[in-house]
KOLPANU-732728 format. One record per residue (C-alpha): residue in three letters; x, y, z. Coordinates in steps of 0.5 Angstrom, whole numbers, padded with zeros to 4 digits, always signed. Layout:
! residues N
ALAXYZ...
This chain:
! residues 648
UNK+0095+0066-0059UNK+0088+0063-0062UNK+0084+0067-0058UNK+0087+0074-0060UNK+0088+0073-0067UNK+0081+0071-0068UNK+0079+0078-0064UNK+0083+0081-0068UNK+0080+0078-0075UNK+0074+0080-0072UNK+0075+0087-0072UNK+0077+0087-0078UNK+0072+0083-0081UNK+0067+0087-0078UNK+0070+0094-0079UNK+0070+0092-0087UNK+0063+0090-0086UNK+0061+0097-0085UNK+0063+0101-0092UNK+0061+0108-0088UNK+0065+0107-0082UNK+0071+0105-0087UNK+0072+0110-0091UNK+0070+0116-0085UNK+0076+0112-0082UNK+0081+0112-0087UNK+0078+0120-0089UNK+0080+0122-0081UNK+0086+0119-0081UNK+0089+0123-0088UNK+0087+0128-0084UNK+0090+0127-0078UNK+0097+0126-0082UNK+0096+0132-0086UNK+0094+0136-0079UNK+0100+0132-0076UNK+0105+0134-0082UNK+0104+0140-0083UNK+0102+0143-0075UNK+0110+0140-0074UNK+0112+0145-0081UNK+0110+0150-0078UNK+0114+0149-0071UNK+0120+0147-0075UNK+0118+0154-0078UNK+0118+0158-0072UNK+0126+0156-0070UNK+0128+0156-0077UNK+0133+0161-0079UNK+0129+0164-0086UNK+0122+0164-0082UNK+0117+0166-0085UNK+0110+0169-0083UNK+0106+0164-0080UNK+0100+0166-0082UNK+0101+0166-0089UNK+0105+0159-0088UNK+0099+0157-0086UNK+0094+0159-0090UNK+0098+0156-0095UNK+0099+0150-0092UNK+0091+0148-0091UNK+0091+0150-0099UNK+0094+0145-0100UNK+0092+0140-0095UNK+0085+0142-0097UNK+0087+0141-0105UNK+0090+0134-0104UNK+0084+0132-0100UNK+0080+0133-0106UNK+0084+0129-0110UNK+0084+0123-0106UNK+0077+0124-0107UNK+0076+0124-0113UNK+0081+0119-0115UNK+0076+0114-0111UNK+0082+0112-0106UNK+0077+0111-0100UNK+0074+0106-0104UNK+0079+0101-0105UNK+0080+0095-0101UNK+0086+0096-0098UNK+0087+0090-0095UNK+0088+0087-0102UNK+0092+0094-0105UNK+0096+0093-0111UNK+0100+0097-0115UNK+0094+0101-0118UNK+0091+0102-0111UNK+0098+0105-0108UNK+0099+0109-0115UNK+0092+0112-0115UNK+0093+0115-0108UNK+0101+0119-0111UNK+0097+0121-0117UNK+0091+0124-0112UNK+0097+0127-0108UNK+0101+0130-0114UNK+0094+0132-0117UNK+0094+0136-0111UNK+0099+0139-0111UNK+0100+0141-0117UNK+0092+0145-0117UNK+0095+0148-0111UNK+0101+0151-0115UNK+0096+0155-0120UNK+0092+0158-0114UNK+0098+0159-0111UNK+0101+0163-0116UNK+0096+0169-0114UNK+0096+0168-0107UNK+0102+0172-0105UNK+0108+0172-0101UNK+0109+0165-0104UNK+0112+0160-0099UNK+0119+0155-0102UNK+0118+0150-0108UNK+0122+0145-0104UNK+0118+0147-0097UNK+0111+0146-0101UNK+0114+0140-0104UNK+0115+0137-0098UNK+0108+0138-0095UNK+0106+0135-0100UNK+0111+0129-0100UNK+0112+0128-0093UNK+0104+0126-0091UNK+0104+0122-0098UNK+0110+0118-0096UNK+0106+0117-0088UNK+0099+0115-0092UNK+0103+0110-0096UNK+0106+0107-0090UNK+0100+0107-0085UNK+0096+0102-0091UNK+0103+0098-0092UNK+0103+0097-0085UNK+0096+0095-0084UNK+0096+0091-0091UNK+0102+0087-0088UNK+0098+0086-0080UNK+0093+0083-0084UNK+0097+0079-0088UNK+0101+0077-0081UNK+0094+0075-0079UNK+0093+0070-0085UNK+0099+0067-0084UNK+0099+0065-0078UNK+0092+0062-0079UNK+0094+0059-0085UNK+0099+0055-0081UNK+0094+0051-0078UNK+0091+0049-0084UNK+0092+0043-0089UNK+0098+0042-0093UNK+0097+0044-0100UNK+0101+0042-0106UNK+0098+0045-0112UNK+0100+0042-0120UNK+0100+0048-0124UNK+0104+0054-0123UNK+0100+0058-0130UNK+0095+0063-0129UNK+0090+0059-0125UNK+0095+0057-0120UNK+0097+0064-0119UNK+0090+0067-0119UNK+0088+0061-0113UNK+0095+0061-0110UNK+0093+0069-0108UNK+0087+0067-0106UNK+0088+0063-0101UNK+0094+0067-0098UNK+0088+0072-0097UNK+0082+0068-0095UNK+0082+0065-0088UNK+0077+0062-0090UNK+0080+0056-0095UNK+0082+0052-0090UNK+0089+0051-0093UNK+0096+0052-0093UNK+0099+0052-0100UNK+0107+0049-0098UNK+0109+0048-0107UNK+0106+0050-0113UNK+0109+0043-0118UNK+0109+0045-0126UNK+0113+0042-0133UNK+0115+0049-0134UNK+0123+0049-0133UNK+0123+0057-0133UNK+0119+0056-0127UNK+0122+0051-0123UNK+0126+0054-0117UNK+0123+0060-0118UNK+0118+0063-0112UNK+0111+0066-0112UNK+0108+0070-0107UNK+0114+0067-0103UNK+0112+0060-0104UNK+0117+0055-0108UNK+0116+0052-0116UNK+0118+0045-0115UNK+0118+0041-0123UNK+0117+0036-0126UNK+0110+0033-0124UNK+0112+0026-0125UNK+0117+0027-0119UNK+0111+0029-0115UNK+0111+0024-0110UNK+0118+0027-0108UNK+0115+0033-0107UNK+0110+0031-0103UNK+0114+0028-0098UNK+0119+0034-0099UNK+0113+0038-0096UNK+0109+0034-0092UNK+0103+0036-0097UNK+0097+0033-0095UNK+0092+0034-0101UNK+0093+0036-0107UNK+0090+0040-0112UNK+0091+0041-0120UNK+0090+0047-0124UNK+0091+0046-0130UNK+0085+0048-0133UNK+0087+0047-0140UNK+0090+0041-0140UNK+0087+0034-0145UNK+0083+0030-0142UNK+0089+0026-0143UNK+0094+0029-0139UNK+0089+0030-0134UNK+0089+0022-0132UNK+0096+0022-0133UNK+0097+0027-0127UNK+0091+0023-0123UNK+0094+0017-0124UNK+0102+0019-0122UNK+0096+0022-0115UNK+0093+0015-0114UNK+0098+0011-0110UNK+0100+0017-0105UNK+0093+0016-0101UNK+0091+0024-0101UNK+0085+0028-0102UNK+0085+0031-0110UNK+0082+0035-0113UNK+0081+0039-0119UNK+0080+0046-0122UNK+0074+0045-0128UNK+0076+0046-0135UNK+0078+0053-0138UNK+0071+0053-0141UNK+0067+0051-0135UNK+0071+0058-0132UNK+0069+0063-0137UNK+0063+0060-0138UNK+0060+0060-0130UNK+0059+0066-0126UNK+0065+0071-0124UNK+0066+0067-0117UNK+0072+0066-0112UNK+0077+0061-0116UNK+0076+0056-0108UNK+0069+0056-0109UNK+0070+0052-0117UNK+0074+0047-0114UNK+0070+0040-0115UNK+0072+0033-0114UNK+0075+0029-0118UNK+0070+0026-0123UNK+0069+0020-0127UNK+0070+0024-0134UNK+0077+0025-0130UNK+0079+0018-0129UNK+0075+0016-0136UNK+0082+0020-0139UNK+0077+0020-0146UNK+0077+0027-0150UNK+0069+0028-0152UNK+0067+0026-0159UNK+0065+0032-0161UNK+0059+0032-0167UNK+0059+0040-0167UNK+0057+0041-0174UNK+0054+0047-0176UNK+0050+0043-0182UNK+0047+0038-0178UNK+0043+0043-0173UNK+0040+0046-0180UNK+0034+0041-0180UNK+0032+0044-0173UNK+0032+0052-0174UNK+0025+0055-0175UNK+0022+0047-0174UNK+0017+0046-0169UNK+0021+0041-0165UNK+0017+0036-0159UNK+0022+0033-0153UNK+0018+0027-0150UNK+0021+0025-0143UNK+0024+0033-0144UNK+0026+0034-0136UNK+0031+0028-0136UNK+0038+0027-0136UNK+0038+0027-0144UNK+0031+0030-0146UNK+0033+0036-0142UNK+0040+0037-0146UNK+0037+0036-0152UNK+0032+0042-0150UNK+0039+0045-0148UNK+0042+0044-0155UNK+0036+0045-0158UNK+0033+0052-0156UNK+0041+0054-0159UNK+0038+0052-0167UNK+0033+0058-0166UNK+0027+0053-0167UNK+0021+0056-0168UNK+0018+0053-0162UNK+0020+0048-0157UNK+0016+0043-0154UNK+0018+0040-0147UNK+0014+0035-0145UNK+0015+0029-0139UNK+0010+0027-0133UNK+0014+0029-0127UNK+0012+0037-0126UNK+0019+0038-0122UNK+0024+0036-0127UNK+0019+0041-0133UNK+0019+0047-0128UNK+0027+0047-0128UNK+0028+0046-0135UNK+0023+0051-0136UNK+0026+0056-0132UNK+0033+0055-0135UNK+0031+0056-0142UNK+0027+0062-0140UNK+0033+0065-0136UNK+0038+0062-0142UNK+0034+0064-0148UNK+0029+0069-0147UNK+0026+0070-0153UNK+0025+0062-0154UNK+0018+0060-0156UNK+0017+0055-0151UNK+0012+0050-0149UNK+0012+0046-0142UNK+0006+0040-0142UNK+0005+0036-0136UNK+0003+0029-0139UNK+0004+0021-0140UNK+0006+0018-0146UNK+0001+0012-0144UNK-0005+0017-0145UNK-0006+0016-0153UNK-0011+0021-0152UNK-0007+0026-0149UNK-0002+0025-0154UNK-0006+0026-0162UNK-0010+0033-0158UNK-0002+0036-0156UNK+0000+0033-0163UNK-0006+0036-0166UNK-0005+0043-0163UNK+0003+0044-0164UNK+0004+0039-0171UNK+0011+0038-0169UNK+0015+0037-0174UNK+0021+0033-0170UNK+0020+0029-0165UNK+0025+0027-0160UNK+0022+0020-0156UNK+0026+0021-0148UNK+0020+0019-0145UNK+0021+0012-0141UNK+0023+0008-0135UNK+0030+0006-0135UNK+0032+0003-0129UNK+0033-0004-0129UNK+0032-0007-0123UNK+0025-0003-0122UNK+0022-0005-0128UNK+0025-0013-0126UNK+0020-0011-0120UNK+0014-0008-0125UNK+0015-0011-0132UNK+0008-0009-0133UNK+0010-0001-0132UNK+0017-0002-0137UNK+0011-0005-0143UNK+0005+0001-0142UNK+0010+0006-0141UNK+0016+0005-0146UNK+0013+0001-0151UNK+0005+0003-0151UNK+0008+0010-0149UNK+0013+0009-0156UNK+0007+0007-0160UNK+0002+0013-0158UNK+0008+0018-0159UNK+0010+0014-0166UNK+0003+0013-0169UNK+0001+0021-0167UNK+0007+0023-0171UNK+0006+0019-0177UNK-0001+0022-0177UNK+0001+0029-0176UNK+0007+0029-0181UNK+0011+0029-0177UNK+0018+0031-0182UNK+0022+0026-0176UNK+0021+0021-0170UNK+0028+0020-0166UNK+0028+0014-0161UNK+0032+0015-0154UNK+0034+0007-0154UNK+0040+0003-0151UNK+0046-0002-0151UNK+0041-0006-0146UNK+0036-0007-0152UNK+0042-0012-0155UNK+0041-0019-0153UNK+0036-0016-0147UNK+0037-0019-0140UNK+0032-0016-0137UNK+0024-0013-0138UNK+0028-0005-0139UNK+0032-0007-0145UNK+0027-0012-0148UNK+0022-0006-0148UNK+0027-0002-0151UNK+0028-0008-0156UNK+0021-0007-0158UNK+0021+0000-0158UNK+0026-0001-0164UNK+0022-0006-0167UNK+0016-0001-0167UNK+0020+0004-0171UNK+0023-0001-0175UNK+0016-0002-0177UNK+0015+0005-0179UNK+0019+0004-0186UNK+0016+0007-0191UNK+0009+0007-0188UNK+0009+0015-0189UNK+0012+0021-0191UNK+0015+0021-0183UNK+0023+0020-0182UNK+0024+0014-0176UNK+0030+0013-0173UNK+0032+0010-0167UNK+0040+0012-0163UNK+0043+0007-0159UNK+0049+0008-0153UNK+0052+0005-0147UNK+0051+0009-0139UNK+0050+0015-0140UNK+0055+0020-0134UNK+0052+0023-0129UNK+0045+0021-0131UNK+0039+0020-0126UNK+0042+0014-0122UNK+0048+0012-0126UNK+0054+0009-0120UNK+0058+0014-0120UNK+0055+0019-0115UNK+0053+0013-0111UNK+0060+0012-0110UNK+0061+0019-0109UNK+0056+0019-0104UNK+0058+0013-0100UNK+0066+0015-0099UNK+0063+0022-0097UNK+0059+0018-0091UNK+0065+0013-0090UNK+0064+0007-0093UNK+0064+0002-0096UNK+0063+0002-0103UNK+0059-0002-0106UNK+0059-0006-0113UNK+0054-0012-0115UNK+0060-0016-0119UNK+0067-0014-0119UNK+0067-0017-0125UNK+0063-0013-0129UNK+0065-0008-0135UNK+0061-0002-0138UNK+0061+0003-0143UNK+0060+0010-0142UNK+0059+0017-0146UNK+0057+0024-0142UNK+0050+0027-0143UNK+0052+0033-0148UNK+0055+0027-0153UNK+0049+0023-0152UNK+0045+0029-0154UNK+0049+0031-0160UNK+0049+0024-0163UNK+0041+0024-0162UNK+0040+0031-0166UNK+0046+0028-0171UNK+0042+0022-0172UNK+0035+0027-0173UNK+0039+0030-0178UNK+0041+0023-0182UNK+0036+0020-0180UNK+0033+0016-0187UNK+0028+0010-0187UNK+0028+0007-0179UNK+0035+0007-0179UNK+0039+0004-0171UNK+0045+0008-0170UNK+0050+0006-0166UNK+0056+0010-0163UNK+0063+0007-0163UNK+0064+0007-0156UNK+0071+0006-0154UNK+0074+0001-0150UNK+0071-0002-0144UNK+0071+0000-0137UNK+0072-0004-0130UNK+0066-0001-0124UNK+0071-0004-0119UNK+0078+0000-0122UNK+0073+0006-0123UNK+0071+0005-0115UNK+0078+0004-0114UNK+0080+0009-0117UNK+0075+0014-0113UNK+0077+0011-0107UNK+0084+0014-0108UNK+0083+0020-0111UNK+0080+0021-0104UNK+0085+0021-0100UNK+0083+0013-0097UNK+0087+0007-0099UNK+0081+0001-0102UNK+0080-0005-0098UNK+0085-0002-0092UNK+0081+0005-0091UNK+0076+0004-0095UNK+0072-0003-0095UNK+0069-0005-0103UNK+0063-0009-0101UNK+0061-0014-0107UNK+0053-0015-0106UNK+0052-0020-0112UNK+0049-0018-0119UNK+0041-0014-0119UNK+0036-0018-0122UNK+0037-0017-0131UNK+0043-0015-0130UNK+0049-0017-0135UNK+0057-0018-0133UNK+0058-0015-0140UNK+0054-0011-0143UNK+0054-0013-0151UNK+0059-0010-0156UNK+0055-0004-0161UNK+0061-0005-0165UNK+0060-0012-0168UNK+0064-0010-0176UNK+0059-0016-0180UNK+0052-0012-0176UNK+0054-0005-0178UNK+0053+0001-0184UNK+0059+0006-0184UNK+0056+0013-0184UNK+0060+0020-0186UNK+0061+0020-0179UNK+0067+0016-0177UNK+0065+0015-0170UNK+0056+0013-0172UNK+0054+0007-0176UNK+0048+0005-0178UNK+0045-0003-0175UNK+0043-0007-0181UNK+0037-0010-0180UNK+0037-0017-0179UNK+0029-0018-0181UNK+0024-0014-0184UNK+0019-0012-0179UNK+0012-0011-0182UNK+0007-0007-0180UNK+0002-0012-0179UNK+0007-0017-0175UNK+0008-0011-0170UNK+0001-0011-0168UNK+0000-0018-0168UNK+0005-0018-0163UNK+0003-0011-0159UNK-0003-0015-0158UNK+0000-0021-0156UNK+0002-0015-0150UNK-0004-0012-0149UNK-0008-0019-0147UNK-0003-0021-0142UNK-0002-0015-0139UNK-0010-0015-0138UNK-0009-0022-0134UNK-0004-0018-0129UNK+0000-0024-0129UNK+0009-0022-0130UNK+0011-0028-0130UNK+0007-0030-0135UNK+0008-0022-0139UNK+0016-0024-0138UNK+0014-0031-0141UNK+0011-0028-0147UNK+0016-0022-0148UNK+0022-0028-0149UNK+0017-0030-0154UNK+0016-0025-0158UNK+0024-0023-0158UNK+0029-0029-0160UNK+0033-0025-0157UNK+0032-0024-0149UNK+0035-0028-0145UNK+0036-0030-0137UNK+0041-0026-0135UNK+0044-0032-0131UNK+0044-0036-0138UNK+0048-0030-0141UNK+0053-0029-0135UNK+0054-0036-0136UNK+0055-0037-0144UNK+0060-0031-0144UNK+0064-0033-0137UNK+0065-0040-0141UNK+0067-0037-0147UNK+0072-0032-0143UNK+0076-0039-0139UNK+0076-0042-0145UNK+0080-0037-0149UNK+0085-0036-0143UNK+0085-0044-0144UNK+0087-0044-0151UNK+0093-0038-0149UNK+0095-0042-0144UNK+0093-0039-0138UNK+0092-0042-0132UNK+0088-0035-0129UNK+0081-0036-0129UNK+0076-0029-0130
């Protein structure tokens, strides 16, 4: 039976192929129905009792079948894909026939003897009711053809029977191709349970999907319910968790009218870390913010990474008056360049390829565009590499940040906006401690000129070039295992767009060399997050899929500091972004006595000795190790002083 369907569903793939071939076959067959149709007319008329001249009936009868032919020309019926005809294709081929006959009628009038209304009413209905009836016989092949393809495919529940559902239902009932085979559609809608669509049963509530599934033998599971909250979103994943199933999801409603018209199967993603997080986005859109950006020249250093490149995306919104996009790495330039282009023709766009370690480079371009806001996203970020070449971390991001902050200073720039992390709070490691530095130097600027500084601090940035969340992915893709450095370790975590628009909300608060922060919400467990991915995969962790714990990388914290320290922190009118109080004034003349403190060491090429100095010049930084330590014995002592036994 495989090898005949597969022969059958070649023919048809190919005969669909060839749009020509198509539509003369279906004009061919019309005509061979009426030819048919009215060849046995005019026998029936010879052995009829009432006979009427044959040449006359004749003539009458290619009048018609000539004017019914038209029509269905004319109503473009020959184009229709009749393997997925719907109501509006089998009403178009009645309209052309009806149209027909009745332009037949008024020719008619003048082409005496006339034969019987119900005699030309029947050769128009006659071969009208067989061409239905050919396309209805063909649609239904097709359809037995699918189904008994479908048979072979994955058991599929889908969450969702609204319009999303519906719409990928019909999809998948056609394409044989999808690889599934829908068995019950689950929704909360209590007008919807127990009824059908395109034969398939509406089981509900959603929290009994585990009897559902094992009712059906569903393998896989599918949510479609692209306008539910985040919330509701990660109640439904979670109710998927224990049934060790594949799960996937169709994007938010958004995501579906923003992306190119394409079939519903090909929108389906996986299940992502947003989705497990189950927290609605902090949404700063706020028209007012954006105003300080329009028909501003608007400099974006590091502009081709994660968060530079959504901050050039949300910036050539604000119609600035040109935007410069500036970063070392051509690659991650180019493609931005060419999305700006393609998103906002008329943008007054700027593409330069240079290091913000070039202190020359950097006064020319400043020269040349006089920005008068600059966006600092250039920088090393990944801690384990930097804990390799610290002497890179300090030209680059701190070096890199004096240059682009002095240039900004010299040219008038209206403000200067510094990317910098949680990591710089209590630094571990050569990254965060540069970024402390970093903050330094635009603390340093305060009241030194006619330049706004401010610095904007945040946790893990989802979906950012190197973040563990596709590391996971990646690794349950190939089977395993999945690694983490600690199962004890916990973090922080915002999307890039919330990244973005708290930068360009800073820019636009941004006073006197301000550190803002953000109230990131709760924490999160890396192991949960692998747990929980694992699941949604179809494989059960530990038992499928082993979690392989690798030990802690160098500068790496168990738990990253909290933003969020009430005695520390200035309320702003946003209640989700504070203003860090600065502990200790910072001059001018302390930082270049520490930069040059810098300078010295990195000449002698030594870094151990650069690392050794860095603590130096920031109280805070710390070893790791001394950090983890502190806070695991501050952990078991509070589960001491409770009463608990259970040590972290």
């Amino acid at each position: 039976m495989a090898d005949g369907y597969a022969e059958d569903m070649q023919f048809l793939k190919n005969l669909s192929n060839r749009k020509g071939m198509r539509e003369l076959l279906m004009m061919g067959l019309d005509l061979f129905i009426l030819t048919a149709s009215y060849a046995a007319l005019l026998v029936l008329n010879l052995y009829g009792e009432h006979r009427l001249p044959t040449d006359s009936l004749g003539n009458h009868l290619i009048l018609l079948g000539i004017c019914i032919s038209a029509f269905l020309i004319v109503f473009r019926t020959y184009k229709s894909l009749w393997a997925y005809a719907e109501s509006r294709e089998y009403l178009s081929l009645i309209g052309a026939a009806f149209a027909g006959y009745a332009v037949y009628l008024l020719v008619a009038y003048w082409l005496p003897p006339r034969p019987p209304f119900t005699l030309t009413l029947l050769a128009a209905v006659f071969p009208l009711l067989v061409m239905l009836a050919v396309r209805f016989a063909y649609r239904r092949y097709r359809e037995y053809l699918i189904q008994s393809h479908l048979r072979e495919g994955i058991p599929l529940l889908i969450i969702g029977a609204g319009d999303a559902g519906v719409m990928l239902l019909d999809e998948m009932l056609r394409n044989i191709g999808s690889g599934y085979r829908p068995v019950c559609l689950l929704d909360d809608d209590p007008n919807k349970m127990g009824r059908r669509i395109r034969g398939i049963p509406i089981e509900g509530p959603i929290s009994n999907l585990e009897t559902y599934m094992k009712k059906y033998g569903a393998r896989e599971i599918l949510v479609a319910i692209p306008s539910a909250s985040k919330e509701r979103s990660r109640e439904i994943l979670e109710l998927c968790m224990p049934l060790k199933c594949r799960v996937r999801l169709l994007p938010d409603v958004l995501t579906l009218m923003s992306g190119p018209a394409d079939s519903m199967i090909k929108k389906i993603r996986e299940v992502s870390i947003e989705d497990l997080l189950g927290r609605e986005p902090v949404d700063f859109e706020n028209q007012e913010i954006y105003h300080f950006l329009s028909d501003k020249v608007v400099m974006v250093t590091g502009g081709g990474g994660s968060i530079g490149s959504e901050l050039c995306r949300q910036i050539a919104r604000q119609n600035p008056r040109q935007l410069i996009v500036l970063d070392i790495y051509e690659n991650n330039a180019y493609d931005i360049q060419q999305e700006l282009k393609f998103d906002h023709p008329s943008l007054n766009l700027s593409v330069e390829i240079a290091s913000v370690r070039d202190e020359r480079k950097i006064d020319r371009l400043f020269e040349r565009y006089r920005p008068q806001i600059v966006f600092h996203a250039a920088a090393h970020k990944h801690v384990p590499l930097m804990e390799d070449c610290p002497e890179e971390a300090v030209r680059n991001n701190v070096f890199g940040t004096y240059h682009v902050a002095k240039a900004a200073q010299k040219y008038h720039a209206e403000r200067f906006i510094l990317i910098s992390t949680d990591k710089a709070v209590n630094p571990t490691n050569v990254m965060g401690a540069t970024k402390r530095l970093c903050e330094m130097i635009v603390q340093s600027m305060a009241s030194s000129g006619s330049t706004r500084y401010a610095a904007v601090r945040f946790g893990n940035v989802l979906g950012s070039n190197g973040s563990v969340i596709p590391l996971f992915q990646r690794q349950i893709r190939h089977g395993g295992p999945v690694t983490v450095t600690d199962k004890r370790i916990i973090r922080y975590f915002m999307t890039i767009p919330e990244a973005a628009q708290l930068v360009l909300q800073a820019g636009a608060m941004a006073n006197d060399s301000e550190i803002f922060v953000l109230d990131m919400g709760s924490p999160v467990s890396i192991l949960e997050l692998a747990e929980n991915l694992i699941r949604l995969s179809g494989y059960t962790p530990y038992v499928d899929m082993p979690i392989v714990e690798t030990g802690l990388r160098p500068g790496e914290k168990l738990y990253e500091e909290l933003l969020m320290r009430n005695e520390n922190l200035v309320a702003t009118p946003n209640h989700k972004i504070f203003i860090e109080r600065q502990r200790e004034p910072i001059t001018p003349q302390l930082l270049e006595e520490k930069l040059k403190i810098l300078d010295d060491v990195l000449s002698a090429d030594s870094p151990s000795q650069l690392i050794a100095t860095m603590k130096r010049l920031i109280p805070t930084y710390k070893s790791p190790e001394e950090v983890n330590a502190a806070k695991m014995a501050d952990l078991n002592y509070s589960h001491i002083s409770r009463g608990e036994t259970t040590t972290v």
